[in-house]
Structures are given as C-alpha cells and as structure tokens.
VMD Tcl script that draws the C-alpha trace (Angstrom):
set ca {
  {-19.33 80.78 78.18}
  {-21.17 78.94 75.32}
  {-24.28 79.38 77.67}
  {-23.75 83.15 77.49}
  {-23.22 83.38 74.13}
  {-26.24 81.20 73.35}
  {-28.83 83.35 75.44}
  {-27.39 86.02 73.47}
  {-27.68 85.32 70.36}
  {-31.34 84.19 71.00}
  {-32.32 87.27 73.06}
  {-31.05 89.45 69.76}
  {-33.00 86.64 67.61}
  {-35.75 87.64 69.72}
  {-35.66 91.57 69.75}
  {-34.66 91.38 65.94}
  {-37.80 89.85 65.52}
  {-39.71 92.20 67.26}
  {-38.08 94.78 65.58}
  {-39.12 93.19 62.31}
  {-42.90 92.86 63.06}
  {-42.81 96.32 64.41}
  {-41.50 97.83 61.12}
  {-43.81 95.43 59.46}
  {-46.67 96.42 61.20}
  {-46.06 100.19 60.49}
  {-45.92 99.80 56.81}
  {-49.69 97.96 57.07}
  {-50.30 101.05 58.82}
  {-49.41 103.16 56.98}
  {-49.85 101.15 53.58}
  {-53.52 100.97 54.81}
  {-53.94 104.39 55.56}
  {-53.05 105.09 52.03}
  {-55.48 102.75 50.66}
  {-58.30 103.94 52.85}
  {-57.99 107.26 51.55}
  {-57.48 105.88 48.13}
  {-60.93 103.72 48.39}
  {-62.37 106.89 49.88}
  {-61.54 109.34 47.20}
  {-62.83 106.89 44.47}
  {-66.02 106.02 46.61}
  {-66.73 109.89 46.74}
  {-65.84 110.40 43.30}
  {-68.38 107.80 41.95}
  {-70.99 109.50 44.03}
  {-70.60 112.21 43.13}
  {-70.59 111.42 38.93}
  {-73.70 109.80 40.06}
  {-75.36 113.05 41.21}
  {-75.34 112.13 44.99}
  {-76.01 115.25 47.25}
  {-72.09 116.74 48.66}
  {-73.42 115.90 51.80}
  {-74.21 112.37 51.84}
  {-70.87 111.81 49.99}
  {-68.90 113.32 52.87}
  {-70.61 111.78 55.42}
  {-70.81 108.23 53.49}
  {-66.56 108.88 52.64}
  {-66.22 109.65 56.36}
  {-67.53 106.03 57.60}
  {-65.53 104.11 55.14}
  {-62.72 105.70 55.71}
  {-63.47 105.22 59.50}
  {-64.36 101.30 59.10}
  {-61.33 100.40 56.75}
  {-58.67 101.87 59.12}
  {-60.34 100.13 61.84}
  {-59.61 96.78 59.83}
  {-56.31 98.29 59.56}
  {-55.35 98.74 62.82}
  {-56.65 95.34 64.03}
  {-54.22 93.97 61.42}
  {-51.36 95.53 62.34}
  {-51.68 94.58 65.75}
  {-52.68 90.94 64.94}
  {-48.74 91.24 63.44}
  {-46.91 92.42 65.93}
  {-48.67 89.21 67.92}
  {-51.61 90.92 70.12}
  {-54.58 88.13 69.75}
  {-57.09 90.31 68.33}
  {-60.09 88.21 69.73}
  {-59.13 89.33 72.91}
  {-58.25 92.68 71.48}
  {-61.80 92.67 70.59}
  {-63.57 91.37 73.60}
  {-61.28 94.38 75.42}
  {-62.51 96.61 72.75}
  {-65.98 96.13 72.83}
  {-66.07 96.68 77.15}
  {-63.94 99.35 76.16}
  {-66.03 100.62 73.86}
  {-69.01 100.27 75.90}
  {-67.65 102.33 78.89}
  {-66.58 105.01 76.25}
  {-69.89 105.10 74.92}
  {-71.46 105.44 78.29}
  {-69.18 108.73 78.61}
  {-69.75 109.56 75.30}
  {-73.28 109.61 75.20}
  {-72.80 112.82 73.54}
  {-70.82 111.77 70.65}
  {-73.59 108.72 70.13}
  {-75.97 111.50 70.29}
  {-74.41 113.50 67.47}
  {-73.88 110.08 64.98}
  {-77.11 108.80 65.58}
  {-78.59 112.55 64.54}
  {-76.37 112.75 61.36}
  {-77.68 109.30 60.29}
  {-81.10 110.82 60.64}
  {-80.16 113.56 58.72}
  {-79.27 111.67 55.90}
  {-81.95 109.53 55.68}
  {-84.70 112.20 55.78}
  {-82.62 114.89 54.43}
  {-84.16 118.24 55.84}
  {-81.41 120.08 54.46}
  {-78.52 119.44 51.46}
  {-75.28 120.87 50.58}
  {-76.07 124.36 49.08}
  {-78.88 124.94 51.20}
  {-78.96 128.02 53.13}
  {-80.60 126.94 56.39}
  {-81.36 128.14 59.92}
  {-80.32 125.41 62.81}
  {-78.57 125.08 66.09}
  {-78.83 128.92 66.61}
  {-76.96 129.31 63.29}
  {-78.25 130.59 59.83}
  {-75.26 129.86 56.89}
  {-75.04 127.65 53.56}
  {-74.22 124.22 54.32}
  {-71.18 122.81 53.26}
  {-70.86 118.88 54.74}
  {-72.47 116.61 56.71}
  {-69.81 114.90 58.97}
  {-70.57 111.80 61.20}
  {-70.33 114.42 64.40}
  {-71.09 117.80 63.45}
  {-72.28 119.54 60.31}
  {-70.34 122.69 58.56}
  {-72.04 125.63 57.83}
  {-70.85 129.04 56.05}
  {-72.35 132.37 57.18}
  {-73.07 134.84 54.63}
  {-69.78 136.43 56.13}
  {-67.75 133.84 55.03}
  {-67.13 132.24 58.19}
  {-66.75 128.33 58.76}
  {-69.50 127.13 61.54}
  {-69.09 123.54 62.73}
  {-72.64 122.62 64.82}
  {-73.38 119.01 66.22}
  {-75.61 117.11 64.61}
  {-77.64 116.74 67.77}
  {-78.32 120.25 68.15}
  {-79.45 120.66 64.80}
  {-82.04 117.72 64.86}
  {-82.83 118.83 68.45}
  {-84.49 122.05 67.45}
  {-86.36 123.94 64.38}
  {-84.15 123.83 61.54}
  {-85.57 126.21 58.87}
  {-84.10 126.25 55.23}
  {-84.45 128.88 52.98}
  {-83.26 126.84 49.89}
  {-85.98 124.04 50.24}
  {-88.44 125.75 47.48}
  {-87.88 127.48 44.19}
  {-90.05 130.63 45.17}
  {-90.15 132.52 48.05}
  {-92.44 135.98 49.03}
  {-90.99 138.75 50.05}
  {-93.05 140.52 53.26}
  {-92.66 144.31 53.58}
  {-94.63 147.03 55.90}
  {-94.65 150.22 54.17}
  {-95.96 153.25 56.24}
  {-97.15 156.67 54.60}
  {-98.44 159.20 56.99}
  {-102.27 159.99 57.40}
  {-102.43 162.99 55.39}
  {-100.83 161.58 52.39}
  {-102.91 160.58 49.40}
  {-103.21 156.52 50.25}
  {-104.71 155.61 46.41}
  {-101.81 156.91 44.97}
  {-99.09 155.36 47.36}
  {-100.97 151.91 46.69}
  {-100.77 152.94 42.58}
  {-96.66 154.04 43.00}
  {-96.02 150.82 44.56}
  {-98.03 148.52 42.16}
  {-95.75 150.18 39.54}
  {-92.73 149.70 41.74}
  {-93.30 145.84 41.47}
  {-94.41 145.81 38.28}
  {-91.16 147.50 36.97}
  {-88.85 145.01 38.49}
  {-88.17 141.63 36.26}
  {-87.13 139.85 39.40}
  {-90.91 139.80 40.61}
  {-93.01 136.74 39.35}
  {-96.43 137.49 37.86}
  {-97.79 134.64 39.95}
  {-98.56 134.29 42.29}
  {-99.86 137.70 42.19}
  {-98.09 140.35 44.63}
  {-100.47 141.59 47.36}
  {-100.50 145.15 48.03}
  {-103.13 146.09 51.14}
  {-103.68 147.61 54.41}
  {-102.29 145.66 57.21}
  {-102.75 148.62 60.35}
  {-104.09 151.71 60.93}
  {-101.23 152.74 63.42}
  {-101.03 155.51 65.88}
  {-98.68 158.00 63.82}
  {-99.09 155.72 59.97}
  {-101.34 153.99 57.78}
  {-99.46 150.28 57.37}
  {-99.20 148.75 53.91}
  {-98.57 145.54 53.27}
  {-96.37 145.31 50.16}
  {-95.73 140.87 49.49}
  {-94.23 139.55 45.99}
  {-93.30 136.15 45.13}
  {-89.61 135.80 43.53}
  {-87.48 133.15 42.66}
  {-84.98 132.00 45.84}
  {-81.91 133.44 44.82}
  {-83.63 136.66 44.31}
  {-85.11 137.30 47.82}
  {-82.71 140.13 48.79}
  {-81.63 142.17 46.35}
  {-85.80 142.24 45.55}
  {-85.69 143.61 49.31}
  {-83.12 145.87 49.68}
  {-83.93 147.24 46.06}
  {-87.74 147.61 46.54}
  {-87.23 149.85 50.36}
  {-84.67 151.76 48.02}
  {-86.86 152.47 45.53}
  {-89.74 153.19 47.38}
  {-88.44 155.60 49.63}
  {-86.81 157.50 46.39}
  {-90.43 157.60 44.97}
  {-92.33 158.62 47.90}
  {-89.99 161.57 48.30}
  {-90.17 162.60 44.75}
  {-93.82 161.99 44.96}
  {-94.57 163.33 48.18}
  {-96.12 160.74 50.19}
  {-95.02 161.46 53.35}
  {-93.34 158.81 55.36}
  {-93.80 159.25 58.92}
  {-91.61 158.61 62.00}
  {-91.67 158.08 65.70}
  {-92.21 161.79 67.25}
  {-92.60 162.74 70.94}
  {-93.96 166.26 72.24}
  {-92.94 167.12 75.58}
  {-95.05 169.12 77.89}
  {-93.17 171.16 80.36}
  {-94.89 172.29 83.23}
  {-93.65 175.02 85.83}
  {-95.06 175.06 89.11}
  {-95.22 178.42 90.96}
  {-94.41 178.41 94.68}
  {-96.41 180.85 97.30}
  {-94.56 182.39 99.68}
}
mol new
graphics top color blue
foreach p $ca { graphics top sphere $p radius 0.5 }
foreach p [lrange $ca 0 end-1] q [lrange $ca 1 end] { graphics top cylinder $p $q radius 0.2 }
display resetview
C-alpha cells in the first residue's frame, strides 16, 4: 500500500512539475512577445525621429521583431526541458528542407534586402512594378504594399518587383508632360501653335524652364500632329494634363481651329444583272 501511495505522490510530483514549467514557459512566451513588440515599436520610433525612409523602418522592425521571438521561443522550450542544441541541429535540417521548398520565400527576402540597400523606390513614391502602378506604403521582408490611386491595398513579392522594370514616378522633382494635339489641314496652323503657347503660358503650374516645346510631330492622313511638352513640378503632372486637353479643346472651338476625327466614306456599288 505504501508502494502505491509512494508512486503516487511522485507521479503527481512529476505532472505538477510539468504543469509548472508549462505555465512558466507560456508567460516567457508571452512576456517575450510583449517585449518584442515593445523593442520594436521603440526601434521604429527612433528611426523614424531620425528621418529614416517608412520603408526601411518597417522592414528593419519586421526582422527584429522576427529574431527576438525566435530567442523567445528557443527559451521557452529550453524550460519546459527540450535540449535546444538538439532543437537546433533539428532546426537547422529542418530549416534547410523548408528552404529547399521555399525557394520562393528565399527568393522574395533576398529581393527585399536588395531593395533596401539600393533603394529604387521609398515610401511615398508612386511607382510602376510587378504589373502594378500605386504609392508605396511598406517594405515587408516578403512582399511590398502598394496603394492604387483607387485606394486599394496591393501586396506584390519582392521578387517580382526586382525581377522586372520597376518605374517610379516620384524619383525626380520635375517631370514633362507629352501631349499630341491634332488640328485639321485647313485650319490656320500659326495661330493654333500661338493659342497654345498662350495656353501654357497662362497656367502657373508650368515651369519656365526648361522651356515647353511646342512643334510638329506628323503630318497624318486626316491631321496635322502637334507636339505640345511642358516641364512641371511632380505633383503637378495631372491636373497640368487633364486641364491643358480641357482648355485646349474650349479654345480651339471658340477659335475655330478645327479638330479633326476618324471619318470613313463608304462606296456602295450596285451591280446590274442581264437577263
């Protein structure tokens, strides 16, 4: 009976101990958790108060915070009594095979390192990559976050982007604004050039230099082609667009400089039958 009694009480010694380094080993979980974040938040912070691109911060805060609750993890485990040198041996075949099948993933780090350390694009920027054109928002360890001009979130892998063109809009201060005005053949083409050199010299948005270019790109089968190219600041590029087309097509009308369109004739031809 005392035999009993005795493998009892040590088998509920034993599972009571568990138990303890179990609950023990949660609260360094989750204790650790808390302080990864914590270390994150004041890690991003700091970068950012030092002027550090949004981008870099959130990928830099996404490594740490990766890193320190890998240390936590192999702590809590090292409580609850798994030998973490083997852990980490089994981890590192593990991690082998998984990278092997995740070649992908690799892939998509490796690219978002490289886009931090030659920076082809930063938070703000308003790019064109992976098939996508939006304002980037973060650079994550996987993927990158771009919103479209319609508001909507895009989430591309780094991969793709460095695997193709990437062209950003935001990059310089100026950009020049390319439009192909057509007046018809018959219409006075000194004047036209005159109305639009006032056109662009009317609008404050249009830079003085470099000088706009106003000249004949094409003498086209139904219009006489104009090529119409100021220089504005960045942020400027489309409403200097969409307002010039506007304006243009109000003066030519009140003018009358004709604008021509795409016209067809059709030739109908009746063929007689003898009898």
């Amino acid at each position: 009976m005392d035999e009993v009694t005795n493998f009892v009480t040590e088998n509920q010694e034993v599972v009571y101990h568990h138990l303890i380094s179990i609950v023990i080993a949660l609260v360094i979980f989750v204790i650790g958790r808390w302080i990864a974040k914590g270390i994150t938040g004041v890690l991003e912070r700091a970068l950012v108060a030092r002027a550090i691109d949004k981008a870099v911060v959130s990928f830099l805060g996404s490594i740490v915070y990766t890193l320190i609750m890998i240390a936590v993890l192999l702590m809590a485990l090292s409580h609850i009594g798994v030998q973490t040198t083997s852990f980490i041996a089994i981890l590192g075949a593990a991690g082998l095979a998984v990278g092997l099948a995740l070649q992908g993933s690799l892939a998509n780090f490796a690219s978002g390192v490289l886009i931090i350390i030659f920076r082809p694009f930063k938070a703000g920027h308003f790019i064109d990559a992976g098939g996508v054109m939006g304002t980037v928002d973060k650079i994550e360890i996987f993927q990158t976050i771009l919103k479209t001009p319609d508001n909507k979130k895009v989430m591309i892998p780094n991969a793709q982007i460095t695997g193709g063109a990437i062209t950003n809009f935001s990059a310089e201060p100026t950009r020049r604004v390319d439009l192909v005005i057509g007046i018809s053949y018959d219409s006075d083409l000194r004047k036209a050039k005159q109305i639009l050199a006032d056109i662009l010299a009317a609008d404050e948005r249009i830079l003085p230099e470099p000088a706009p270019v106003i000249a004949i790109g094409e003498l086209a089968d139904s219009s006489v082609n104009i090529l119409v190219r100021p220089w504005v600041n960045a942020a400027d590029y489309w409403g200097v667009y969409w307002g010039t087309l506007e304006k243009v097509k109000l003066t030519f009308d009140e003018q009358g400089i004709g604008i021509p369109f795409p016209q067809m004739d059709v030739h109908l031809h009746s063929n007689k039958q003898e009898n």
